[in-house]
N, C-alpha and C positions, 0 to 999 in steps of 0.2 A: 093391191096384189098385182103381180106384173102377168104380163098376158101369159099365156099357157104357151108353152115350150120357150120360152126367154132363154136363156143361155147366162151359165155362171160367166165372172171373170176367173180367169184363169189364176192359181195363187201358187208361190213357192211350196213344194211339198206336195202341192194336188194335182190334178188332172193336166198333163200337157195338153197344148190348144188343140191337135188332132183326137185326144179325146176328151176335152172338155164338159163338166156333166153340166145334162139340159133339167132346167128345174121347173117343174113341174106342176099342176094344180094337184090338192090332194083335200076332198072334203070331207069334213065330219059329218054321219049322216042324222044326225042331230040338228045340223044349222049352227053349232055355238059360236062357231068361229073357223076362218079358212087355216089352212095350213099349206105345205109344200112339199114336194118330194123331190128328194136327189137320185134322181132314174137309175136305173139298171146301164145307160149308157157310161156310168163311170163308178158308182158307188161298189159294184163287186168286183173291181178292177183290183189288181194287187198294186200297191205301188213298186215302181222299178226296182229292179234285182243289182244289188251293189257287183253282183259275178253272173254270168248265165248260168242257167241251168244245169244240171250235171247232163252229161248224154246217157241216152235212154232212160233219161228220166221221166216220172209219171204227168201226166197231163191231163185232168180232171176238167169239164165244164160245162155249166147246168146254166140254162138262161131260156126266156119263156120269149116268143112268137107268135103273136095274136093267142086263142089258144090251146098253143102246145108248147108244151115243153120240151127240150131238145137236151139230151143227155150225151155228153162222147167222153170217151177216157180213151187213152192212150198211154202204150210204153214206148216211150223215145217218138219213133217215125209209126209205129204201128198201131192202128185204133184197135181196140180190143174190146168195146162195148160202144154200141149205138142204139140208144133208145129212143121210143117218141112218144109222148100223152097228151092226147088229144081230147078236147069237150067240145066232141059233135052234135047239137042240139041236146037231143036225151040218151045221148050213150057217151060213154069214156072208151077212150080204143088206144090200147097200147100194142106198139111193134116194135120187136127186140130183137138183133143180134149181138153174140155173147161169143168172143174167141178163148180157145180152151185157156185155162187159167198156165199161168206159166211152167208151174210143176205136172201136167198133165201133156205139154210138150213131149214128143218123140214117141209118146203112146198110142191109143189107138182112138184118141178125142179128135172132138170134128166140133166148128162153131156149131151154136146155138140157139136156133130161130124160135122166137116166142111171140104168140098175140094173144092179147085178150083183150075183147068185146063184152060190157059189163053197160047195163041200164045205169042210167046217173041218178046216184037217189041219194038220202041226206044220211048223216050217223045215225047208226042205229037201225034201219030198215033193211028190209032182208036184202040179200044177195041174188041177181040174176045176171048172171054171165057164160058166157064160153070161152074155154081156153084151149089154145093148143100149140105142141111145144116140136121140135123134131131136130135131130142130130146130123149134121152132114148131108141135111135133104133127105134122109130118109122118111117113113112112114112117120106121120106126126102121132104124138099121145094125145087124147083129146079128156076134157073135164068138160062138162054140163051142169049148171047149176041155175036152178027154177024156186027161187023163193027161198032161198037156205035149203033147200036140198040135194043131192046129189044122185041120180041113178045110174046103179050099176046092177048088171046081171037082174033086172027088174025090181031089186031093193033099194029102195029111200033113204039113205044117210040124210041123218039131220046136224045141219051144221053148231045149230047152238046146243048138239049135246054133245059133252064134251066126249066123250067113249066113241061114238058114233064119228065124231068132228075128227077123234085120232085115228079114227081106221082109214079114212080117206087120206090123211096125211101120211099115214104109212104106205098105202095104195100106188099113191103121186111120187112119193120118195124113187118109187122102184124105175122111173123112166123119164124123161126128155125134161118135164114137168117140172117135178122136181129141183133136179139142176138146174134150170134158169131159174127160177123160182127164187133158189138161194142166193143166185148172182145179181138177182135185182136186187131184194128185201133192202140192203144197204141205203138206197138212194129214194128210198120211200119219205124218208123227211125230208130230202130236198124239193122232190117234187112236188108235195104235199103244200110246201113253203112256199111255193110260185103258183101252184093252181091246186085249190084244195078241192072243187069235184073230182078229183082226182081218187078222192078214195076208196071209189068203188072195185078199183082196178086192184087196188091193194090187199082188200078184204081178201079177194082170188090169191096172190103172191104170199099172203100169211100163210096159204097153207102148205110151206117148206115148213113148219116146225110144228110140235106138237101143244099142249097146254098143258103140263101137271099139273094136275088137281084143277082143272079146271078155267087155271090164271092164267091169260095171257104173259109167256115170257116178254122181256125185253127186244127187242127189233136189231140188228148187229146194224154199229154205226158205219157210217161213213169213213173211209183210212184217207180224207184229203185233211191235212195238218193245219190248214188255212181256217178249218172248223173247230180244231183244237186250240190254237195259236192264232187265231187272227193276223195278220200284220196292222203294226198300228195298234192294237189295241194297251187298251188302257189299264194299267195296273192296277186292280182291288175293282174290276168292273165287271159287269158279267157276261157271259159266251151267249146270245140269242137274243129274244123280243126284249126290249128293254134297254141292250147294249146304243151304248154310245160310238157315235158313225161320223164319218166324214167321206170326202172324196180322199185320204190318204188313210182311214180307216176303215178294213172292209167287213162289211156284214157274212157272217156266215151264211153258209147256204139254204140253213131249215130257216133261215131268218131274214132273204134276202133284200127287204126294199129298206135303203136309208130316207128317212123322215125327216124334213127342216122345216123349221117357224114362218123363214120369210129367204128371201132373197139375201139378205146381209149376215145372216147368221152361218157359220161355217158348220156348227155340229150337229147333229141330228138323231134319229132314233131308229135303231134296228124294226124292222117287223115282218110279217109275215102273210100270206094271205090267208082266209081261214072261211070257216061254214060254221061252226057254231064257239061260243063265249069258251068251251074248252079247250080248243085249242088256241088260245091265248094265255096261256096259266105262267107266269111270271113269280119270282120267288119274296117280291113285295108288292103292293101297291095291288089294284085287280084289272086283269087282262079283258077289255070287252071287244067282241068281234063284230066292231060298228060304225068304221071308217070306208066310205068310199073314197079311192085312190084313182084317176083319173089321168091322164093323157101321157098313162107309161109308155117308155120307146118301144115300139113293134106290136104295141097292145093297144085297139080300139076297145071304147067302152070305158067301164071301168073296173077293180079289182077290191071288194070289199076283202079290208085287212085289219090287224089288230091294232087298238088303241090302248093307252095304260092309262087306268085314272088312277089320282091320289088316296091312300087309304090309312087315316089320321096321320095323313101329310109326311105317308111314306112309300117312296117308291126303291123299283128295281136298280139295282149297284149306285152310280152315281150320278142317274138322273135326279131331278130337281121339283118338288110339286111348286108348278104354277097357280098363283091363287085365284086369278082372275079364271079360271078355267078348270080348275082343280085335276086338271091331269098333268102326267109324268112329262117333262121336256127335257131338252138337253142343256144340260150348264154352260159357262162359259167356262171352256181350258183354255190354259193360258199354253 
């Protein structure tokens, strides 16, 4: 294995030498065998645009610093959302500005500042956070939540009942809360994908919608096309954990770290960072959440991510079961 941060050769089609990806150590926390990571310093890079950009065009991008996560979007020259998620020992602390959405121009909207402060705890354990949201600097709307519950007017909403869970969600619609709430929900898999304590923060952001009958709806995706359409990607292959990556292939966002074998191998393996085997669920083969990821750029430590094993020697789109290893890797395209 080559020492930790070695540096690719630069190849036609991939990374120009100014940003050339640094390849990385990435361990199995198994011991079976080492592997490699093609960092964040070029893997979610798009490759060059044959035309610039349209003007005022959108500008989307999610990328992890020690950690926190760094969210900005932008239309043309103007940012329109700056987010930040942070895993401060045992709290998640997210801070949010959100400029009015484009069709709420010339009316009477103001950006929109939002934190939440949430204990870091794993799936499934209850919720304790504070949120608060506020309009143009005005008077903030504030949410309390102490163990899955909510008080208001000296009554106890319980969050895991669903009648109860919708009345608060009704409550939060009516002010500051709310509306951020909805402006973030989007960008919850990306984040999610880069630093998964992050969930606690999210659990709070769920509550812009409500649950009929009980069932969590679906989450509104993300509108960057790059998650819909990759560039680069591979025809009859799949969109997330599993996808096949290059440095001229890019991982989407819910699925940000590209995976290599070795140093010599150009293709690699989408993935993601994760807290428990569920959030690895891939549409072949079985996702397990038990890969330490080591000497990401801007990331001391390391980043336990998903791994794909083979499952009777069938994996996700057109990865390949390795037999000495029996998990998913990337093939050789030609």
């Amino acid at each position: 294995m080559s020492p930790s941060g070695a540096t690719a050769d630069p190849k036609p089609g991939r990374c120009p030498p100014h940003r050339t990806a640094r390849i990385l150590n990435v361990c199995v926390l198994a011991g079976v065998f080492p592997w490699l990571i093609l960092g964040a310093a070029c893997a979610p890079v798009d490759p060059p645009d044959p035309d610039p950009p349209p003007e005022g065009g959108t500008t989307i991008d999610i990328r992890r610093a020690g950690s926190t996560v760094l969210v900005r979007r932008a239309e043309g020259d103007r940012e329109v959302l700056s987010m930040d998620v942070t895993l401060d020992g045992g709290r998640v602390l997210l801070t949010a500005r959100a400029a009015p959405a484009a069709e709420e121009e010339g009316g009477a909207a103001a950006d929109l500042d939002v934190t939440i402060d949430a204990v870091a705890t794993g799936p499934g354990v209850a919720i304790t956070a504070t949120a608060g949201a506020s309009a143009g600097g005005g008077e903030a709307a504030v949410l309390d939540i102490q163990n899955d519950l909510v008080l208001e007017g000296g009554v106890a909403q319980r969050l895991y009942e669903p009648a109860e869970r919708d009345a608060v969600v009704e409550r939060v619609a009516q002010g500051a809360l709310g509306a951020a709430f909805e402006r973030l929900a989007p960008y919850r898999a990306a984040v999610l994908g880069h630093l998964a304590e992050a969930g606690p923060v999210f659990e709070v952001v769920g509550l812009f919608q409500a649950w009929p009958d009980g069932e969590e709806p679906a989450w509104p995706a993300l509108d960057d096309p790059r998650d819909i359409d990759p560039p680069g990607h591979i025809e009859g292959d799949v969109i997330g954990i599993g996808m096949t990556c290059s440095s001229s292939i890019r991982c989407p966002s819910f699925a940000p770290f590209c995976v290599t074998e070795s140093h010599e191998v150009e293709y690699g393996v989408c993935t993601r960072a994760c807290a428990v085997d569920a959030d690895c669920a891939v549409p072949a083969g079985v996702g397990r959440c038990s890969m330490a990821v080591t000497d990401i750029p801007d990331v001391p430590g390391s980043v336990l991510a998903c791994r794909v094993e083979c499952d009777g020697g069938e994996c996700p789109g057109i990865l390949q079961c390795q037999p000495e290893s029996l998990m998913c890797g990337a093939p050789e395209v030609p």
